[in-house]
PASEBA-1860 file (N, C-alpha, C; in nm, 3 decimals):
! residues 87
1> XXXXXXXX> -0.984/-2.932/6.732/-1.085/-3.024/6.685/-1.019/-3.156/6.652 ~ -1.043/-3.252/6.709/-0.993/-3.403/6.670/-1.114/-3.421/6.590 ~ -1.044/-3.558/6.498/-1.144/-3.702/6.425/-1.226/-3.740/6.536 ~ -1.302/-3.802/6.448/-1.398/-3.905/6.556/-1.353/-4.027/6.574 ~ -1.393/-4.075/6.647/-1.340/-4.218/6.671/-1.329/-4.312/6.573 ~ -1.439/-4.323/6.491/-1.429/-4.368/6.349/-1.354/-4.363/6.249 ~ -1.341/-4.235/6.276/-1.258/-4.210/6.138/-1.123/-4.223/6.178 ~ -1.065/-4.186/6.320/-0.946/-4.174/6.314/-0.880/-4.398/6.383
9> XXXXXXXX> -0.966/-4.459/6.394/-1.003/-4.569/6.378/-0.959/-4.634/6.271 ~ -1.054/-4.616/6.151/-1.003/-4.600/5.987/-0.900/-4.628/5.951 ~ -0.811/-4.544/5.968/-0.672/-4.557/5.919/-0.599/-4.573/5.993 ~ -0.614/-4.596/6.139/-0.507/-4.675/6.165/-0.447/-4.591/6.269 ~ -0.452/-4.492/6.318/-0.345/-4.345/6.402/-0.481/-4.259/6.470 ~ -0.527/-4.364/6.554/-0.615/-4.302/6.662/-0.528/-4.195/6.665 ~ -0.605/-4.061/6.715/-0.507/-3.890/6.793/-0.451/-3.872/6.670 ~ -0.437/-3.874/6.572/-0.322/-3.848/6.520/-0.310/-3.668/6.492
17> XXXXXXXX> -0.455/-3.632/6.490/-0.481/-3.473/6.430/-0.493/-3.416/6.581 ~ -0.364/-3.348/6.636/-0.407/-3.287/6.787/-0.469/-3.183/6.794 ~ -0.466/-3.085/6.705/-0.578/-2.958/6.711/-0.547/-2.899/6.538 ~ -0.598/-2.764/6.586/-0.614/-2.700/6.503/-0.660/-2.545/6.500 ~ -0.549/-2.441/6.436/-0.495/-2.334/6.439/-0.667/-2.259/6.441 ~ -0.670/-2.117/6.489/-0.766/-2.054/6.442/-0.816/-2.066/6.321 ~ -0.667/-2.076/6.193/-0.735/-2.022/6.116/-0.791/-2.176/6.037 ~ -0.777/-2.268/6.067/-0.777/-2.431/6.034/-0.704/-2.491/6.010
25> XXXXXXXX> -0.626/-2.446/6.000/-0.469/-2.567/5.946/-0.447/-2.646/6.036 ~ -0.370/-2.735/5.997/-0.364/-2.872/6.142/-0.240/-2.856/6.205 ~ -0.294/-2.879/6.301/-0.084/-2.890/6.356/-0.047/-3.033/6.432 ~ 0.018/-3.083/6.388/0.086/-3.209/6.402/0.195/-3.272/6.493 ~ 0.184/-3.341/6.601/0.265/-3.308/6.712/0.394/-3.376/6.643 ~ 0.518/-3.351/6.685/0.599/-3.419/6.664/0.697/-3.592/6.641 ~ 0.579/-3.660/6.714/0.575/-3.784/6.722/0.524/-3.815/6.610 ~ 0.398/-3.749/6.590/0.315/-3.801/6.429/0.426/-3.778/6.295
33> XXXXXXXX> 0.507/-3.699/6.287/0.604/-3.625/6.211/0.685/-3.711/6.206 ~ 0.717/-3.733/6.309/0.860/-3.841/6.333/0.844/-4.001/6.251 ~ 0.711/-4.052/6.271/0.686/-4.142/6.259/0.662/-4.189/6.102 ~ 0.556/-4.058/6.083/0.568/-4.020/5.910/0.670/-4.007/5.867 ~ 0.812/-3.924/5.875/0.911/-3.935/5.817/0.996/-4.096/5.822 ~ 1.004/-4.169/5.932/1.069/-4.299/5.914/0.970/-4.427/5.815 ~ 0.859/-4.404/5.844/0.773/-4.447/5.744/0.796/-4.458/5.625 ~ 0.831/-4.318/5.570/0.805/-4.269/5.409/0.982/-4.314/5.383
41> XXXXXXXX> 1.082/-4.321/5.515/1.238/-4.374/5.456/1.206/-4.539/5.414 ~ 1.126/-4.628/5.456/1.155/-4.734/5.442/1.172/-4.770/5.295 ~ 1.266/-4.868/5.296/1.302/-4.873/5.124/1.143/-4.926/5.046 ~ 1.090/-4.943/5.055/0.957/-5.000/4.988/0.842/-4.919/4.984 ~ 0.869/-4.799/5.043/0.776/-4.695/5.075/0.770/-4.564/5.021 ~ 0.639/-4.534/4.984/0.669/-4.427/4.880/0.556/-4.297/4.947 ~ 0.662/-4.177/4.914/0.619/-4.084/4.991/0.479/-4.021/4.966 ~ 0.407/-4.060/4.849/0.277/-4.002/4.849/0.170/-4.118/4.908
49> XXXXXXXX> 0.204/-4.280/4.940/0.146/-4.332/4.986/0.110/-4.313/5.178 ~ 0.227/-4.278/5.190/0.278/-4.282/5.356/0.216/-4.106/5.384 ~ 0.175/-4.004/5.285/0.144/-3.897/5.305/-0.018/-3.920/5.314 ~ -0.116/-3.997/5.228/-0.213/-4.054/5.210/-0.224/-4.151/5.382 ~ -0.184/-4.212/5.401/-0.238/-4.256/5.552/-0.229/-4.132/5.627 ~ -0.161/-4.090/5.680/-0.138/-3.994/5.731/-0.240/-3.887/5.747 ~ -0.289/-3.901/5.603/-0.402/-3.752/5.557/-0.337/-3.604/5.529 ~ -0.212/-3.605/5.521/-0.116/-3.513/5.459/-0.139/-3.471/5.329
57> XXXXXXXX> -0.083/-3.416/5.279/-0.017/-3.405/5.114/0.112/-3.456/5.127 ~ 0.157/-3.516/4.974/0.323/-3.560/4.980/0.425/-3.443/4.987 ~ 0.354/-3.331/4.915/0.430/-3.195/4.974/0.453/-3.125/5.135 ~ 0.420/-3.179/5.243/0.424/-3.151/5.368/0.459/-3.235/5.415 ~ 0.468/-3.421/5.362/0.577/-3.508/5.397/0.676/-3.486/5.378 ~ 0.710/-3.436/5.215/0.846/-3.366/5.179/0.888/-3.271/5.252 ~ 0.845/-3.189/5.310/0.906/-3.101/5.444/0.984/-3.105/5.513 ~ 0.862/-3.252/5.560/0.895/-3.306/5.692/1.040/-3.385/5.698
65> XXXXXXXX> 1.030/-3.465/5.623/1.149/-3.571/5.555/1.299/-3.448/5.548 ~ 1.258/-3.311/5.498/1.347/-3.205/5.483/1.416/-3.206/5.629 ~ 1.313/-3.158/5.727/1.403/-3.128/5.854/1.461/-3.174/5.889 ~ 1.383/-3.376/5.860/1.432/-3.448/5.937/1.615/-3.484/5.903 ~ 1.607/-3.461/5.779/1.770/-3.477/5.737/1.863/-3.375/5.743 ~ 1.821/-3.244/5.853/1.859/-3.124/5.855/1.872/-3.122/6.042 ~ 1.796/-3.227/6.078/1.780/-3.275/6.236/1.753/-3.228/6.334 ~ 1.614/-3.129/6.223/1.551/-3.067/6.337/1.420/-3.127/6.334
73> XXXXXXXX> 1.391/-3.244/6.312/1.291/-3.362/6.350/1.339/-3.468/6.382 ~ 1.293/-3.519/6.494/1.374/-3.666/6.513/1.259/-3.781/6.490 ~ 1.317/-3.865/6.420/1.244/-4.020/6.365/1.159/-4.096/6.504 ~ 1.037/-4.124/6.482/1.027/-4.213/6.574/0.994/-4.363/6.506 ~ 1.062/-4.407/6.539/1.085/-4.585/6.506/0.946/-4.693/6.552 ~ 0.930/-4.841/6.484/0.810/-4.898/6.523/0.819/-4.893/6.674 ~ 0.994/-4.916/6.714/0.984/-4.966/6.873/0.982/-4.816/6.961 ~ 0.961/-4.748/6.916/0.937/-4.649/7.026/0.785/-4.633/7.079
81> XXXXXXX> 0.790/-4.601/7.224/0.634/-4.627/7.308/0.626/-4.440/7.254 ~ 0.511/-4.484/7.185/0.426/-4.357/7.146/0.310/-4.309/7.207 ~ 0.236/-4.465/7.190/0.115/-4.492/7.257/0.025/-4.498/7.117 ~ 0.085/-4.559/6.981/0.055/-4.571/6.860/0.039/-4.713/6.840 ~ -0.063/-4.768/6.758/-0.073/-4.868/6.757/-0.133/-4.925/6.595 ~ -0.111/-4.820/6.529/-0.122/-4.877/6.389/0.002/-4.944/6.355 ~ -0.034/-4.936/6.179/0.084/-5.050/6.087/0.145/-4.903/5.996
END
């Protein structure tokens, strides 16, 4: 189940929700992850704000941010072609 155009419009990360498990939980492709974790590193950026765009909790950013310094997530940066076009 994706957002609607509207909503995922809204904030900024058209696609960002790619499906969703039988049982509802979301699953999040890796790019969205990536992007959230370099996000939430920037020095001015705080991880329950960057979890809030997103539509996360700051506890599943914190995760994420976990692997990523464990490097089993890799960062995706503003300049990488995602096909993302928010801020």
């Amino acid at each position: 189940m994706e957002q609607s155009g509207e909503e995922a419009e809204a904030d900024g990360f058209v696609g960002k929700l790619t499906r969703r498990t039988r049982s509802g939980g979301r699953l999040w492709s890796a790019e969205i992850k990536g992007r959230a974790v370099f996000e939430s590193m920037k020095p001015d950026a705080r991880v329950c704000d960057v979890a809030r765009r997103y539509g996360v909790k700051a506890q599943q950013l914190t995760t994420w941010r976990r692997l990523a310094r464990a490097g089993r997530l890799a960062l995706v940066t503003d300049d990488a072609a995602c096909g993302f076009h928010g801020s």
